[in-house]
Backbone bond lengths (Angstrom), bond angles and torsions (degrees), N, CA, C in turn:
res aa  C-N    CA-C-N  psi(-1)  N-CA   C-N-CA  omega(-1)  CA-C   N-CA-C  phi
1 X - - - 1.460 - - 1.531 108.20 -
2 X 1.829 119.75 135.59 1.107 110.91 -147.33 1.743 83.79 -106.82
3 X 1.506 126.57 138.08 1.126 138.55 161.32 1.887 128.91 -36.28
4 X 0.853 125.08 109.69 1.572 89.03 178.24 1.126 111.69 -143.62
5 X 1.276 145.52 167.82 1.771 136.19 -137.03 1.773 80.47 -141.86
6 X 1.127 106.84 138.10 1.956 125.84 169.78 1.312 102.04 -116.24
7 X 1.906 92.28 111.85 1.587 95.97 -178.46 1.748 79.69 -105.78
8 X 1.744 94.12 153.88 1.775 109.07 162.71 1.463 104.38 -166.44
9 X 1.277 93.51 133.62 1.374 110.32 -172.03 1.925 105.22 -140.86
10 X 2.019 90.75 131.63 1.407 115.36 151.57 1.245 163.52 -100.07
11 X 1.255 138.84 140.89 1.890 98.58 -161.41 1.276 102.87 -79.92
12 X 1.463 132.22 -25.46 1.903 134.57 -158.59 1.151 104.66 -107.58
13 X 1.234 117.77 151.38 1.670 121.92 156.07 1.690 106.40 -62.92
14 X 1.559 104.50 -29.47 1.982 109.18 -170.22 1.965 88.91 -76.30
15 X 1.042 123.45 -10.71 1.747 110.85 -164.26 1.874 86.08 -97.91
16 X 1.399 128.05 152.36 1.268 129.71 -158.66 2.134 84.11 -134.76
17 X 1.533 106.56 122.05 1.551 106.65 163.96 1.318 133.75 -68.62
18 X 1.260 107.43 -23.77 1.476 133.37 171.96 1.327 107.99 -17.51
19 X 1.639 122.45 -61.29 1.719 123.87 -156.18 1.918 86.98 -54.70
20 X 1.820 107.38 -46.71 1.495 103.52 -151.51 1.342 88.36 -82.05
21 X 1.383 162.59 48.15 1.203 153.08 152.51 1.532 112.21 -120.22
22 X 1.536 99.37 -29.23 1.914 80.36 172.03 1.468 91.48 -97.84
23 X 1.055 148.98 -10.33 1.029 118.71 175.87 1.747 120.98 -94.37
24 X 1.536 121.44 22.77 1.308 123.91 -176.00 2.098 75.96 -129.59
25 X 1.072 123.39 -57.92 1.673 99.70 167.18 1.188 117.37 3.48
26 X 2.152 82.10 -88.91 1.479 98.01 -161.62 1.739 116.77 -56.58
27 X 1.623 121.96 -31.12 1.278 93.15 165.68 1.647 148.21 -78.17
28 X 1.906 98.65 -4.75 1.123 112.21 170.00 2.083 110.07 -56.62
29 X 1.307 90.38 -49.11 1.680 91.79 172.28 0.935 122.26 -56.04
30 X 1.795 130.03 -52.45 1.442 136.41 164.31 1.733 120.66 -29.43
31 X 1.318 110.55 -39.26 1.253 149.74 175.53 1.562 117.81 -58.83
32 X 1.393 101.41 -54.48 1.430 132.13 -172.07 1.930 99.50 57.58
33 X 1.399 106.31 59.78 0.919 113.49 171.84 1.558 100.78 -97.69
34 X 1.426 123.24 150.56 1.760 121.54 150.43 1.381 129.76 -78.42
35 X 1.676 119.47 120.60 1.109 105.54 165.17 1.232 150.47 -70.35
36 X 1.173 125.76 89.75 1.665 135.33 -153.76 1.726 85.51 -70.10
37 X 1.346 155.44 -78.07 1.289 146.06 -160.67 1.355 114.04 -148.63
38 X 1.292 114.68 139.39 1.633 117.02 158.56 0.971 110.33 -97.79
39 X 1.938 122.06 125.89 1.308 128.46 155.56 1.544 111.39 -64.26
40 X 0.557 116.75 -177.86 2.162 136.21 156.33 1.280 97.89 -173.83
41 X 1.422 118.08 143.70 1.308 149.20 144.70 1.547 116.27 -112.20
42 X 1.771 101.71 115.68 1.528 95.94 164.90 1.825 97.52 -104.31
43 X 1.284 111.44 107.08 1.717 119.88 163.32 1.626 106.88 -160.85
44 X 1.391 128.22 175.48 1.508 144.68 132.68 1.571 100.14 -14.93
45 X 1.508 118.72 130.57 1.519 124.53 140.48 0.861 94.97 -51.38
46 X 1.341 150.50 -102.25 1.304 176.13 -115.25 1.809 110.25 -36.81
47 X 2.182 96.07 -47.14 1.149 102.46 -151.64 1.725 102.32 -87.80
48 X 1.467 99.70 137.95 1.468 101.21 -157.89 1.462 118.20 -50.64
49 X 1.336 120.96 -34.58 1.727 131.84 -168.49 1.560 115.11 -102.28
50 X 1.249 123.45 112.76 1.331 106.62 -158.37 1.709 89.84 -139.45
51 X 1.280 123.53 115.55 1.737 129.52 -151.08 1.249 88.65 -62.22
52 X 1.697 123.47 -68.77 1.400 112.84 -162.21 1.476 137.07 -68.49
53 X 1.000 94.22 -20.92 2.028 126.56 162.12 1.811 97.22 -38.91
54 X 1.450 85.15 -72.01 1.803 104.90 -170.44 1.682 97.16 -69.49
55 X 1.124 152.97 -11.85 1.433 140.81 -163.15 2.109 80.90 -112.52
56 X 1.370 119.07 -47.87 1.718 106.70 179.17 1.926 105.40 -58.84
57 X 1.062 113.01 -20.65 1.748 120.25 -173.79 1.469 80.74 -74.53
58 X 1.325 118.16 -83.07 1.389 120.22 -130.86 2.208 99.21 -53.11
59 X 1.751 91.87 -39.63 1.578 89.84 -176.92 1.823 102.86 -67.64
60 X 1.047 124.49 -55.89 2.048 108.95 178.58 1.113 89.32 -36.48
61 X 1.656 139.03 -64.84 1.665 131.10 -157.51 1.891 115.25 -33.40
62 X 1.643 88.60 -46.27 1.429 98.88 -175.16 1.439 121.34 -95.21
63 X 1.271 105.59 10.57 1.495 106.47 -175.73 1.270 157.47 78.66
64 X 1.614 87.27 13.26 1.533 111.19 -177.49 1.202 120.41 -77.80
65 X 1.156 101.85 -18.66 1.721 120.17 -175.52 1.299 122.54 -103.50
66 X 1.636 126.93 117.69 1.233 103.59 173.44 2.028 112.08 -117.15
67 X 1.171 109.21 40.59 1.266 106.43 -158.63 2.173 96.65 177.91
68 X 1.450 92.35 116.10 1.844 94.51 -163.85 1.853 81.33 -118.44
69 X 1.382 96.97 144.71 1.691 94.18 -163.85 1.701 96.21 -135.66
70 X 1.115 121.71 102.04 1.410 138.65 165.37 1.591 120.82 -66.89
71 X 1.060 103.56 142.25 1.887 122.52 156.62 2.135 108.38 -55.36
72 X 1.784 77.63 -93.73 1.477 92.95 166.28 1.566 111.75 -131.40
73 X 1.788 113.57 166.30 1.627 99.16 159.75 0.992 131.14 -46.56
74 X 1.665 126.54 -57.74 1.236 128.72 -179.21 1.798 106.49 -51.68
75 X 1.182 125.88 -25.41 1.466 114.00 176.37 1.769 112.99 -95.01
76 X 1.425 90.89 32.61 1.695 78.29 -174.04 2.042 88.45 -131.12
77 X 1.449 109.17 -56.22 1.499 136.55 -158.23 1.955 93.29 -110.00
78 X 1.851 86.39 140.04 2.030 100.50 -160.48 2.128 62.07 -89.15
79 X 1.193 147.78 -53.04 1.663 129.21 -173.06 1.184 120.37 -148.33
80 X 1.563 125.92 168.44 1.209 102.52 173.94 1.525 131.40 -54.48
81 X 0.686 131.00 -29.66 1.694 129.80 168.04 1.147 121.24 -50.82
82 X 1.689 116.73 -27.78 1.475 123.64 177.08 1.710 107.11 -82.96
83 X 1.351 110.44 -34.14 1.180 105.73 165.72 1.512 125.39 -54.00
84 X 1.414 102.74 -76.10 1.254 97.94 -171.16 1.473 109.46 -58.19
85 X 1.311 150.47 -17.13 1.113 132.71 132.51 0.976 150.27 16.21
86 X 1.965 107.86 -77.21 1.185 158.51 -178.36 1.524 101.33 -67.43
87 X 1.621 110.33 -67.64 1.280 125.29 168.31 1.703 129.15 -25.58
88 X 1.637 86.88 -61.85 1.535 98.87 -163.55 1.802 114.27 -89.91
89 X 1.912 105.10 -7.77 1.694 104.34 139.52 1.421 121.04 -78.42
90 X 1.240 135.75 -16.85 1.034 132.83 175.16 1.660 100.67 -59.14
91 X 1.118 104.45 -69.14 1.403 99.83 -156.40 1.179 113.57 -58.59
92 X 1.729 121.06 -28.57 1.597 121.55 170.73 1.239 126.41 -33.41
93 X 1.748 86.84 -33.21 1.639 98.81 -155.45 1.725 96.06 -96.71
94 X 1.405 122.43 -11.52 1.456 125.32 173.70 1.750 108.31 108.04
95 X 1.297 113.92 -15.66 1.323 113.92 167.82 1.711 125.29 -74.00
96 X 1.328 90.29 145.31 1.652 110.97 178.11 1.559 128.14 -83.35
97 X 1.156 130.30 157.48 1.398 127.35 -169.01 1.361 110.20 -145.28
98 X 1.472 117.81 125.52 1.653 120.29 172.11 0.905 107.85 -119.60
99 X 1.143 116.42 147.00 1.694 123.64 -170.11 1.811 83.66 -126.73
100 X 1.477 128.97 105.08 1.232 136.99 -168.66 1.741 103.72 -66.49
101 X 1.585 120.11 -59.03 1.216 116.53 -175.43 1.437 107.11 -66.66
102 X 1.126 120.15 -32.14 1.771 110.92 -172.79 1.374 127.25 -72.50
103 X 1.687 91.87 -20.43 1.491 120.88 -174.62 1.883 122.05 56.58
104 X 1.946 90.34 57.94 1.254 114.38 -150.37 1.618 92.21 -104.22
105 X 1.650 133.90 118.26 1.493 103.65 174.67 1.255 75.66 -159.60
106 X 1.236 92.23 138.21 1.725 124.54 -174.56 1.732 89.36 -109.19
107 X 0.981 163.40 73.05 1.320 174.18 35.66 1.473 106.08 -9.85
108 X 1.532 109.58 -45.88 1.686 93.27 -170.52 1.572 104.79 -97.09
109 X 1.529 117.34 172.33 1.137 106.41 176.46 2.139 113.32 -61.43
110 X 1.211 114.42 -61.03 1.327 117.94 165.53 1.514 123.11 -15.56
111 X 1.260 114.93 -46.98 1.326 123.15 -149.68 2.114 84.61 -89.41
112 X 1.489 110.00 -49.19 1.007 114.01 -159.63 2.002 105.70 -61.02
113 X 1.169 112.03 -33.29 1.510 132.69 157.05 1.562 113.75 -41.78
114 X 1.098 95.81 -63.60 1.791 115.64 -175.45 1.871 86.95 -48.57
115 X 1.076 112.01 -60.07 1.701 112.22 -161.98 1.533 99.52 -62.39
116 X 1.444 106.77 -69.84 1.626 98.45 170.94 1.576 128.19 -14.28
117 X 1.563 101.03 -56.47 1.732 113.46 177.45 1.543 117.61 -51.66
118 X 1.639 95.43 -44.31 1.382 119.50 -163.90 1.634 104.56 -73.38
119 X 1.610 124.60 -33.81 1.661 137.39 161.90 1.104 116.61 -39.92
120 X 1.515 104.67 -67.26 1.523 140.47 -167.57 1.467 107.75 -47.35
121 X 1.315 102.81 -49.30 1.692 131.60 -167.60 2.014 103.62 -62.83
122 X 1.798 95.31 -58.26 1.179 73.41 171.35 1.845 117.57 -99.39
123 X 1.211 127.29 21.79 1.284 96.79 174.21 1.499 102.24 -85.06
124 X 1.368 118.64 -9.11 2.086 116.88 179.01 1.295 94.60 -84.06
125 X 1.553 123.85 -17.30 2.043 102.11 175.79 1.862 86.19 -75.99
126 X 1.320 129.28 -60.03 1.389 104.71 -148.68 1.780 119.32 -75.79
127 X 1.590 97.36 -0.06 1.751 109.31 169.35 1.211 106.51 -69.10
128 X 2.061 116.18 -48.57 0.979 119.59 -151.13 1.911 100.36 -77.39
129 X 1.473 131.61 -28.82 1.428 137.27 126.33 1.439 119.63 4.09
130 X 0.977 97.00 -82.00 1.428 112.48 -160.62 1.517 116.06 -62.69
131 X 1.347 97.93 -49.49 1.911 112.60 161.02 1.395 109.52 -44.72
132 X 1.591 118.04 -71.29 1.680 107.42 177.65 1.502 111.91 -53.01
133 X 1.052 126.18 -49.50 1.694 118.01 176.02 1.292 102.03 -46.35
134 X 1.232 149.66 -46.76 1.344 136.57 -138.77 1.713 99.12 -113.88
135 X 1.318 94.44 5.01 1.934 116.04 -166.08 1.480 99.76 -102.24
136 X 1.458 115.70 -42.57 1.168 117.77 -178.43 1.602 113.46 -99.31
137 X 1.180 132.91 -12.00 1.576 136.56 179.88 2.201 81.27 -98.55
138 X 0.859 153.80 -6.82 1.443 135.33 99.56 1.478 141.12 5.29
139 X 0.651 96.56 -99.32 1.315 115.00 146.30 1.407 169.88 -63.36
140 X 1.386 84.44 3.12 1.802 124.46 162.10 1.756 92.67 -89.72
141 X 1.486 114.68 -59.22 1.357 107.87 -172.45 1.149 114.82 -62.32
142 X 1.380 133.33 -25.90 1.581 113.01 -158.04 1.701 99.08 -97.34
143 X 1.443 102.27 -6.98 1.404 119.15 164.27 1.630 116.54 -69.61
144 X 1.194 114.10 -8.97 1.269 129.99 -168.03 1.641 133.43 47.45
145 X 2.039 90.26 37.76 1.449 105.30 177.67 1.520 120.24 -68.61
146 X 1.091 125.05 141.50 1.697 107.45 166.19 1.588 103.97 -71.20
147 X 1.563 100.53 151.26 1.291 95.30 -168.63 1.951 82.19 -137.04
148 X 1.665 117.03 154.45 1.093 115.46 -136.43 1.925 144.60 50.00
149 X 1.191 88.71 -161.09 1.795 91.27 -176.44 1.609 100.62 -74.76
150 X 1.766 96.05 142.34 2.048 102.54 176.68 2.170 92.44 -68.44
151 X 1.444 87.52 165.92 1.123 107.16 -177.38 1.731 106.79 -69.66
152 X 0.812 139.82 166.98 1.648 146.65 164.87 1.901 91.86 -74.36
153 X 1.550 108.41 138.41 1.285 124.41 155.72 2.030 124.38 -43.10
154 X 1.251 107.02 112.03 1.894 77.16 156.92 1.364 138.31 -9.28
155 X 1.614 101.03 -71.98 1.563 113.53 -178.09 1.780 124.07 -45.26
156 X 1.906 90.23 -36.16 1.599 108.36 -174.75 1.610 98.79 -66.56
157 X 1.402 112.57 -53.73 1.796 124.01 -175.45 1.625 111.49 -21.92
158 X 1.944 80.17 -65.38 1.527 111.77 173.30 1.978 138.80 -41.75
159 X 1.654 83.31 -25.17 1.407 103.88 -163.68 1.409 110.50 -88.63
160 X 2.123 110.25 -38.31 1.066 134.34 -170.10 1.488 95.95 -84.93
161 X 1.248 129.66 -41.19 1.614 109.21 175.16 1.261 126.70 -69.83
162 X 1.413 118.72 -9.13 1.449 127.90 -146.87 2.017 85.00 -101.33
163 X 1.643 103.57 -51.81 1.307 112.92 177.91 1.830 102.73 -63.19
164 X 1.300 142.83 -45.44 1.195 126.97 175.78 1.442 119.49 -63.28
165 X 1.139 112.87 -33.55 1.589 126.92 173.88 2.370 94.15 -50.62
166 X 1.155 96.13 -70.60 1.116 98.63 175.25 1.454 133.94 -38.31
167 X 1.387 113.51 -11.21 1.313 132.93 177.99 1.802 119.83 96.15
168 X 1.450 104.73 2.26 1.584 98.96 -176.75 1.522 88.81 -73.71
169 X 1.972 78.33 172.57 1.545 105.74 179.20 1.680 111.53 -79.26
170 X 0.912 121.08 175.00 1.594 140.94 178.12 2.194 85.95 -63.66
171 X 1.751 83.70 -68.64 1.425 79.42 -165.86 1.651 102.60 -47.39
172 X 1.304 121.39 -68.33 1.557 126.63 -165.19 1.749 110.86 -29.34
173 X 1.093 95.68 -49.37 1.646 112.10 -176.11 1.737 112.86 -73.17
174 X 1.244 110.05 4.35 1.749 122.86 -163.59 2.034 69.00 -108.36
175 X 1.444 109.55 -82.44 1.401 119.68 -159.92 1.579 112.57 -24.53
176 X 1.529 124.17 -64.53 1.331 165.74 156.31 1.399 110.89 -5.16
177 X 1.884 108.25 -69.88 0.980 134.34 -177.53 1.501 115.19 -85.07
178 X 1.192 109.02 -12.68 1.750 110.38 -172.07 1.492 129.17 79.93
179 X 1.280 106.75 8.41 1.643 132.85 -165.70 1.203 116.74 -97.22
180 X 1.333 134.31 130.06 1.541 116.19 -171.53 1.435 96.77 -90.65
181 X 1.483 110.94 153.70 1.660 132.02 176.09 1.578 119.26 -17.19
182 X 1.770 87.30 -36.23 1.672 88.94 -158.50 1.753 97.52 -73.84
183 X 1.253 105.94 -46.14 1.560 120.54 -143.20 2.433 84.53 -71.22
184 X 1.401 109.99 -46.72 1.612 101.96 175.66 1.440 90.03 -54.72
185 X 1.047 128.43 -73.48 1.968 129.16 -156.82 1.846 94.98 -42.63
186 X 1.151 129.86 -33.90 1.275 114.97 -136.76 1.824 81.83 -105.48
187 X 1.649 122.79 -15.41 1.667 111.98 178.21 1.617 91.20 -101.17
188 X 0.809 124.14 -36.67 1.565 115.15 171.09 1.475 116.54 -43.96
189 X 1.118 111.87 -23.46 2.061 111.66 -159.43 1.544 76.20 -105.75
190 X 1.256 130.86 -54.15 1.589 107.55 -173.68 1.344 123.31 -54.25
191 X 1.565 125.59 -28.41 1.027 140.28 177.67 1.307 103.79 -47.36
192 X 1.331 111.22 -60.04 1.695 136.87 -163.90 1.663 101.71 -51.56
């Protein structure tokens, strides 16, 4: 009998998880799967740290789990990226994932396809990303935009050696000048 963990999650204390717990129960029974634990989270997807999220991780980590049993994505994953994420340690680790409303289950062969598609799908959104970023910083240059931070002035160069000469700190001389740490550290070392 295969283990399987019932995650459900709400954003309100006024919203009640209940509907998605007997109804991911009852298919754990249908299933004749065992329920090793129910998570619930009442918070935001959104919000990055979510205790029971991280306490269902830490148990798949260790292996108690062979089967993580969802409502929906959006009630499980803050986006797709967090999903497939989520997903693609799961499977490292040999565990399965149903997404009940989507009728998502990587147990069957189908379902395990469906995810493949669903991977695939987004690693061409974050290629297809990366191309316009690198499409448009393109084309800023041949536009002859500066692209990153402007250079520091002469006078500023001038100001920051004159103040290190003097004995301030990197930081002191960052505060002073209005410059963050890095950008004094980074005309100071050229100096050098």
């Amino acid at each position: 009998m295969k283990n399987v963990a019932i995650y459900a999650r709400v954003s309100t204390h006024e919203q009640d998880p209940d509907m998605q717990l007997m109804a991911l129960r009852d298919y754990a029974k249908k299933r004749d799967f065992h329920i090793f634990n129910e998570y619930v989270d009442i918070i935001s997807g959104k919000t990055e740290t979510r205790e029971n999220y991280d306490r269902l991780f830490a148990n798949v980590r260790k292996r108690k789990i062979d089967i993580v049993l969802v409502w929906r994505f959006d009630r499980f994953a803050r986006s797709t990226k967090a999903l497939i994420i989520a997903l693609d340690e799961f499977s490292g680790l040999g565990v399965d994932f149903i997404s009940y409303q989507e009728n998502i289950d990587t147990t069957s062969p189908l379902g395990r396809a469906v995810f493949t598609i669903i991977a695939a799908i987004a690693e061409f959104e974050k290629d297809m990303i990366v191309q316009r970023v690198k499409a448009g910083l393109e084309k800023a240059k041949s536009k002859g935009q500066q692209l990153g931070r402007r250079p520091i002035t002469e006078d500023q160069q001038t100001t920051i050696h004159s103040l290190r000469s003097k004995g301030l700190s990197i930081r002191q001389i960052a505060k002073k000048e209005k410059l963050s740490v890095g950008v004094v550290s980074k005309y100071l070392k050229v100096a050098a």
